[in-house]
C-alpha positions in Angstrom: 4.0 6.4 -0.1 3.8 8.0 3.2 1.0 10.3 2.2 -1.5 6.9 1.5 -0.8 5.7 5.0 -1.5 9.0 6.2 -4.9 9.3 4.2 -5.4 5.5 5.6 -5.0 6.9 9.0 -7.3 10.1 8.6 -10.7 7.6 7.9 -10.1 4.2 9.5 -11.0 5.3 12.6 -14.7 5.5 11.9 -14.9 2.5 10.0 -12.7 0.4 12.7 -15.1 1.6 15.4 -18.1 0.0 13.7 -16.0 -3.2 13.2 -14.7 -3.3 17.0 -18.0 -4.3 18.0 -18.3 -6.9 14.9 -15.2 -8.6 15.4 -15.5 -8.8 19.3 -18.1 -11.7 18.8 -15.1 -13.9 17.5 -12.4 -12.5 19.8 -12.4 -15.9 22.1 -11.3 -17.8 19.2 -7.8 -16.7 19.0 -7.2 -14.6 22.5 -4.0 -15.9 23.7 -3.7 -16.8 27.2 -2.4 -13.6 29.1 0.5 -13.9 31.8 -0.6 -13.8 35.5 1.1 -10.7 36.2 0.4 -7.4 34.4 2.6 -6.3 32.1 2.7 -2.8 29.8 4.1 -2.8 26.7 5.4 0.0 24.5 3.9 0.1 21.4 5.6 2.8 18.4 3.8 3.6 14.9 3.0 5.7 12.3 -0.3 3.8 11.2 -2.1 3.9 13.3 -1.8 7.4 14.6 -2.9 8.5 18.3 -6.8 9.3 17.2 -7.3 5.8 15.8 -4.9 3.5 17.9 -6.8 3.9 21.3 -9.4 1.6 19.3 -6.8 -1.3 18.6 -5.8 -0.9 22.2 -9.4 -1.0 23.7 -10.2 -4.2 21.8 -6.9 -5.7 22.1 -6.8 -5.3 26.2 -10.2 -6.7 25.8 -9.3 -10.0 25.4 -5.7 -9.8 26.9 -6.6 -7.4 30.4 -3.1 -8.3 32.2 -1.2 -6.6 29.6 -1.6 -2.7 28.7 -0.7 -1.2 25.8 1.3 2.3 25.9 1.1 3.9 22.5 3.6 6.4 21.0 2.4 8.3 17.6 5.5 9.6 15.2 5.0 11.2 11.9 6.3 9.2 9.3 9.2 11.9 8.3 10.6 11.4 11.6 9.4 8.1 12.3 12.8 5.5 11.3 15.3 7.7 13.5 13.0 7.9 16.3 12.5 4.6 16.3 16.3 3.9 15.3 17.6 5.9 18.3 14.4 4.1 20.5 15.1 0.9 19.8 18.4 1.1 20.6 18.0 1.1 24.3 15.7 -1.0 26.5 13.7 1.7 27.5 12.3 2.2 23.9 9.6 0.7 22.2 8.8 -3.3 22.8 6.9 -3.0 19.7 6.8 -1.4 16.6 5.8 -1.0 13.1 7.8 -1.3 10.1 7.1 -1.0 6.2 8.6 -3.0 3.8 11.3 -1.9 1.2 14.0 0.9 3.0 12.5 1.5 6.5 12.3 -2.7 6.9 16.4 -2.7 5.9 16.9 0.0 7.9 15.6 -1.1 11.2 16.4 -4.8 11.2 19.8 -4.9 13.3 16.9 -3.7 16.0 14.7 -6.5 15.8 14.5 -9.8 17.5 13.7 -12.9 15.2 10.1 -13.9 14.8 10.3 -17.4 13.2 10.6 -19.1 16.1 8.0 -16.8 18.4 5.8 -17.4 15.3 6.4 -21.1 14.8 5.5 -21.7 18.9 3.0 -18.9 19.1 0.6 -19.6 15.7 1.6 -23.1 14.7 4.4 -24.4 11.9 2.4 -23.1 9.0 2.5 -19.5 10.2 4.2 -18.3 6.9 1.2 -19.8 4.9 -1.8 -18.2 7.0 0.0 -14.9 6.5 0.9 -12.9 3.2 3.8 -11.6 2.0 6.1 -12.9 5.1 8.9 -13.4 2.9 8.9 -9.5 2.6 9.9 -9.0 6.5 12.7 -11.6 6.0 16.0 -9.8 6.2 19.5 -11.7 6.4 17.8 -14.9 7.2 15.8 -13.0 10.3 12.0 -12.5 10.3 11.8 -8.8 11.3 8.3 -8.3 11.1 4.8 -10.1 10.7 2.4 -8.3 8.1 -0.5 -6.5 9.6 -2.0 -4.9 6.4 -1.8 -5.8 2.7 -1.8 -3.2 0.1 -1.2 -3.5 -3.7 -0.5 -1.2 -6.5 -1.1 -2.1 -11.0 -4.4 -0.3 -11.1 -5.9 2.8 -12.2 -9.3 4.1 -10.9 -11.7 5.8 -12.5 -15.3 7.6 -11.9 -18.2 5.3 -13.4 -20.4 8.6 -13.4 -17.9 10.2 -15.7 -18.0 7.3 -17.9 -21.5 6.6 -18.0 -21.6 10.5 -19.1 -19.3 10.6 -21.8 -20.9 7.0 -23.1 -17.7 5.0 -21.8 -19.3 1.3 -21.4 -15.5 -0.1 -19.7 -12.3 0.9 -18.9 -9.7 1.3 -21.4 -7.6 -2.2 -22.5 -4.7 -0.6 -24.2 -3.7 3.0 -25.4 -5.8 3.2 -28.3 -9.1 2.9 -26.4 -7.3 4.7 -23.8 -6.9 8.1 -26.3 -10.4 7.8 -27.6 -11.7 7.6 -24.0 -9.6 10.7 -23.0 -11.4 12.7 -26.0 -14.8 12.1 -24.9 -14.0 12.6 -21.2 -12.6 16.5 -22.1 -15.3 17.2 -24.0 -17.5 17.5 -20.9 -14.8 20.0 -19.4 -12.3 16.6 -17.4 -8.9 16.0 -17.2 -9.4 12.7 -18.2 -6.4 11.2 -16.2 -4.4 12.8 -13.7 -0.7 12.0 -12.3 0.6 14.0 -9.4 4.1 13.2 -11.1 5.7 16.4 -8.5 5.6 12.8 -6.3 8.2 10.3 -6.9 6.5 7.0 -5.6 3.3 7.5 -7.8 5.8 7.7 -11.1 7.8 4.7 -9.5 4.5 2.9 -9.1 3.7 3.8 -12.9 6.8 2.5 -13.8 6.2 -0.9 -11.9 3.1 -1.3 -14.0 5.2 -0.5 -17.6 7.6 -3.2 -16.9 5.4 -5.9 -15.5 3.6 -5.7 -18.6 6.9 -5.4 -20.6 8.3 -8.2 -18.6 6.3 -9.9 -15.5 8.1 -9.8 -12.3 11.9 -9.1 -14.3 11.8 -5.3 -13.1 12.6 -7.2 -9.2 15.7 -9.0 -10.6 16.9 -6.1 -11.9 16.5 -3.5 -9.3 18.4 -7.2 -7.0 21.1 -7.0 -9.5 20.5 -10.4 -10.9 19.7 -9.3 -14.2 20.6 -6.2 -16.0 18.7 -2.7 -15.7 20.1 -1.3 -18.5 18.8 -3.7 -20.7 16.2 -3.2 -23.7 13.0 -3.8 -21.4 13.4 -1.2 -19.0 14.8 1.2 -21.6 11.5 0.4 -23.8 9.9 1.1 -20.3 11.1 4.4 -19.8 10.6 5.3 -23.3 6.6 4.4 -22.6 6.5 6.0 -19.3 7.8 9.3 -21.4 5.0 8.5 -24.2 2.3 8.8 -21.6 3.7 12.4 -21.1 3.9 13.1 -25.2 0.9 11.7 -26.1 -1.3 13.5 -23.4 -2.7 11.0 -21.6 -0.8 12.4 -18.3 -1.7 16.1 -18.1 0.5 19.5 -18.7 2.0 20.5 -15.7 2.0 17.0 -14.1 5.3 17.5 -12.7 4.7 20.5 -10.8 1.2 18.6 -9.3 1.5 16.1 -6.1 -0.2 12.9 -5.9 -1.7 13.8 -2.5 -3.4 16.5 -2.1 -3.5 18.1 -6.0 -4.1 14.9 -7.9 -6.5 13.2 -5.1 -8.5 16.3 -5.0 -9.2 17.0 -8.7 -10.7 13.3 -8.5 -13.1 14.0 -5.8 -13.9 17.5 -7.5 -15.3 15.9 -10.2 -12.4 17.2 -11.9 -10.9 14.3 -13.2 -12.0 11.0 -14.1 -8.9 8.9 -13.5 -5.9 8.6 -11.8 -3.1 6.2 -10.9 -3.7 4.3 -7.3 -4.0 0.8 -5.7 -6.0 -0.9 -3.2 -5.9 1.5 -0.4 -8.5 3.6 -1.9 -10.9 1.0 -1.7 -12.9 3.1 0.8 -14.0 4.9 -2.1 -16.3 2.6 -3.0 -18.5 2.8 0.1 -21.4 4.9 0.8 -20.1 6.1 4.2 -16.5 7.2 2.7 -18.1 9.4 0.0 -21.1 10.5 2.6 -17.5 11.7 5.0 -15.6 12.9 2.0 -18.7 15.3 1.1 -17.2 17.6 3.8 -14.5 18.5 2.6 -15.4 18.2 -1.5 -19.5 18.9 -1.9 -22.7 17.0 -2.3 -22.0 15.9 -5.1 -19.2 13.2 -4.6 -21.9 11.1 -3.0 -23.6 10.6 -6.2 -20.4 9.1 -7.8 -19.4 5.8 -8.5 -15.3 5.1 -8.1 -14.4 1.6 -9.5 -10.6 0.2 -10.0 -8.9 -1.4 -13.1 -6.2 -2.5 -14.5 -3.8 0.0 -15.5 -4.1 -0.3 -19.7 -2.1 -1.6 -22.4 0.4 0.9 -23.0 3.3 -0.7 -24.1 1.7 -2.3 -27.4 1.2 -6.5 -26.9 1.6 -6.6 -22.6 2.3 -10.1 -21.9 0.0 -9.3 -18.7 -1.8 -6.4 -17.4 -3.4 -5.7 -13.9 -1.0 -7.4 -12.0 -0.6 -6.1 -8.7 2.6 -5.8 -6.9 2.7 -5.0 -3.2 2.8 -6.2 0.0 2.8 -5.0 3.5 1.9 -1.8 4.1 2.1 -2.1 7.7 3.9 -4.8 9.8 4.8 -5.3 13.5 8.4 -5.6 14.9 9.4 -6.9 18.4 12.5 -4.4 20.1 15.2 -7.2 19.8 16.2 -5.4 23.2 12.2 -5.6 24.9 12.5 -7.2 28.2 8.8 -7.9 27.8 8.8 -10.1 24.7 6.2 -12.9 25.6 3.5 -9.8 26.1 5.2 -7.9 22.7 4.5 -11.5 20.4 1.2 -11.8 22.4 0.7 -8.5 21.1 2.1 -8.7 17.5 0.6 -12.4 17.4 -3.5 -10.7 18.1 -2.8 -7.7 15.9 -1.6 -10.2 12.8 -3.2 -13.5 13.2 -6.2 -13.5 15.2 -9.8 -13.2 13.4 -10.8 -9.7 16.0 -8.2 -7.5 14.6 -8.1 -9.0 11.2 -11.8 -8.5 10.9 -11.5 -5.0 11.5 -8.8 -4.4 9.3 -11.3 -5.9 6.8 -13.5 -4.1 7.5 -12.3 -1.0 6.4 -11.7 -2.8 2.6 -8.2 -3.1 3.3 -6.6 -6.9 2.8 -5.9 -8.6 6.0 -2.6 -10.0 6.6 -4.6 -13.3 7.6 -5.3 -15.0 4.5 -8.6 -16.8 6.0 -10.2 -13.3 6.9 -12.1 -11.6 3.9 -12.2 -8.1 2.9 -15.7 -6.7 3.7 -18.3 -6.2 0.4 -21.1 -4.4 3.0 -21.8 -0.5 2.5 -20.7 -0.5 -1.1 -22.2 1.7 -3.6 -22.6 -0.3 -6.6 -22.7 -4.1 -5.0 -23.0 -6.1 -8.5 -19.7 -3.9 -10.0 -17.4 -3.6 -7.3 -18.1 -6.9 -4.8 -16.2 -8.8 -7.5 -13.4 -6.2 -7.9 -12.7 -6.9 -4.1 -13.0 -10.3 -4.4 -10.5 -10.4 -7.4 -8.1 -8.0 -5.8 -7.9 -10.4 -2.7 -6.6 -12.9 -5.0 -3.8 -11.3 -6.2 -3.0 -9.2 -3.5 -2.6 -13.3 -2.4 -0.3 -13.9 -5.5 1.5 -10.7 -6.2 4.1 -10.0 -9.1 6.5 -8.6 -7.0 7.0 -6.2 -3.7 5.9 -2.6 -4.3 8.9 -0.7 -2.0 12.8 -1.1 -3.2 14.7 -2.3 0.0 17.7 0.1 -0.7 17.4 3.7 -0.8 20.4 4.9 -3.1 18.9 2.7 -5.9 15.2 3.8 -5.2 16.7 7.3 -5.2 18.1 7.1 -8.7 15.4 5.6 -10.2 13.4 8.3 -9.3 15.8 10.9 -10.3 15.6 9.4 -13.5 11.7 9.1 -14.1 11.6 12.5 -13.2 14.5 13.5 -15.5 12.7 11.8 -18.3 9.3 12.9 -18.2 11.2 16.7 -18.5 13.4 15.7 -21.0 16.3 16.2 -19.6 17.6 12.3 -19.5 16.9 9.7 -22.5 15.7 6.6 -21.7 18.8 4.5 -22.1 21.2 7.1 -19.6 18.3 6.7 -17.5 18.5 2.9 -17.4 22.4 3.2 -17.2 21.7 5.4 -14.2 20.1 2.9 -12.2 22.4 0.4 -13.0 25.1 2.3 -11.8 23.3 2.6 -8.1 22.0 -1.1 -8.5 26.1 -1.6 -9.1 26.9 0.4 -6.2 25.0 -1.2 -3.6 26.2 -4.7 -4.1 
């Protein structure tokens, strides 16, 4: 999960820049009023790093000049004990990010409340402008507000490809799913392509078995409110170690990451699907392929990249292309900031207000501000992939269920145990016992 927030960060700086400029014609309309006295603020993240953050800053200091934003880059592997030990002090950060599911659990105790900063600061319906707040609500505290949205449920696939091998749609269910797969190798593809070395891209392939085994149930489980080792997520491992049998995931998947090995054999032309959600929406623009033919050739301009939902493969889904998700970036006030009015001011432009919303849409990346769209201009194929956007907003508006497991012993074992059964070395049902035992455990 770390290494799409680091691809995120590598190519939203270009497409932020071109936005700045946009959204800065609607910055009045939700500029706070700043504080007579100038004030700097300490701001920690991961996403955005040190290249791309300046631009935030620039626009954000823009329409609030008395207050000054100091920004402090951490890689990701380091990022929850810096900010842990940071945070812990008042000379830390006054703000900083968090992302749902472990690091948000983690980091809490550090965080003032938002609700009521929220309720003052952008009116009594905050928690309906934004989505997924619920997901930043720990112990009865909101930690965070959600900057960016992000969903997983869907597999991608190159149109090119398709057209080629005479493929008129994606796949519906495993059947059309195998016959694809034979047509795609015979012009020399992998047809799809799971970097399964990576444990959240197997954890994300899981999510989409069971929510078509059993929409939204996985969550109760992995809450303990419901039983893991139960005949759906059994069945669920069992069809998660089919996709291994029957070839649709590739020999040697195990021993291939996600990000680079998986990502790459896509852009090579070497591949013609692969496993990933909504942050690869860039894909679809003429200026991300035009960039990307840098580092993988001319020829990943010509090609058209289009999202789906992930197919059939348990036999009967009650429901397929779900998405489940949430945000994959929020903001966090330093419960021990001695600057908080300037922090929320700050937290309050980056989530709410139309300027920095309307860049973050413009990068094809939901908004956290439900009335801000995702941007359709600079798309390759405008009549195919505007109304995949449009539909992915939607659910990312509605989703199934949250995409990261909030504690880290039970997200640890069930990833143990997809691993262990793609290699045959756990059957399904120890595996589901395994993951009740953690889900046990942490109550």
């Amino acid at each position: 999960m770390k290494s799409e927030s680091r691809r995120w960060i590598s190519r939203i700086g270009a497409i932020a820049a071109l936005a700045i400029a946009a959204a800065g014609l609607a910055a009045c309309s939700s500029a706070a009023p700043a504080a007579d006295a100038k004030t700097t603020i300490n701001w920690w993240t991961w996403n955005p790093d040190d290249h791309t953050a300046p631009q935030w800053i620039s626009a954000f200091e823009k329409d609030h000049p008395n207050i000054t934003v100091k920004q402090r880059y951490i890689q990701f592997t380091d990022y929850a004990n810096a900010v842990r030990l940071g945070a812990s002090s008042s000379s830390g950060p006054d703000v900083f990010g968090l992302q749902t599911g472990v690091i948000a659990t983690q980091l809490a105790p550090l965080t003032a409340n938002l609700a009521p900063l929220a309720q003052k600061g952008i009116g009594s319906d905050w928690a309906n402008k934004l989505i997924a707040t619920d997901q930043f609500k720990i112990g009865g505290k909101q930690v965070g507000l959600p900057w960016m949205i992000s969903g997983a449920g869907l597999v991608w696939y190159n149109k090119t490809t398709f057209d080629k091998a005479g493929i008129t749609a994606a796949p519906k269910d495993l059947s059309e799913w195998k016959s694809d797969c034979t047509k795609i190798k015979a012009l020399g593809q992998t047809c799809f392509v799971q970097g399964a070395k990576d444990d959240w891209v197997n954890l994300d392939v899981y999510q989409i078995i069971a929510n078509q085994i059993n929409p939204g149930g996985f969550y109760k489980a992995i809450a303990g409110k419901s039983k893991f080792n139960s005949a759906d997520y059994i069945k669920a491992f069992d069809d998660w170690k089919a996709l291994f049998t029957d070839g649709i995931i590739q020999p040697g998947a195990l021993a291939l990451t996600q990000y680079p090995d998986a990502n790459d054999m896509v852009l090579k032309g070497q591949a013609a699907m692969i496993a990933f959600g909504t942050w690869n929406n860039d894909r679809m623009t003429t200026a991300s392929l035009t960039t990307l033919a840098a580092t993988y050739g001319a020829q990943v301009k010509s090609q058209t990249f289009v999202s789906a939902p992930f197919p059939d493969v348990v036999g009967g889904a009650k429901e397929t292309g779900r998405l489940f998700g949430g945000p994959d970036v929020g903001w966090a006030i330093s419960a021990k900031s001695k600057k908080q009015d300037a922090a929320f001011t700050f937290v309050k432009w980056l989530t709410s207000s139309k300027t920095a919303q309307t860049i973050m849409g413009a990068t094809l990346e939901q908004p956290a501000l439900k009335s801000v769209p995702v941007a359709t201009t600079g798309l390759v194929d405008q009549s195919v992939q505007a109304p995949i956007l449009a539909s992915q907003s939607k659910q990312l508006a509605n989703l199934v269920g949250p995409r990261q497991i909030a504690n880290a012993d039970v997200q640890t074992a069930l990833q143990q145990a997809l691993s262990s059964v793609a290699s045959g070395q756990m059957s399904s049902a120890d595996a589901a016992k395994s993951v009740q035992t953690a889900i046990d455990a942490a109550k």
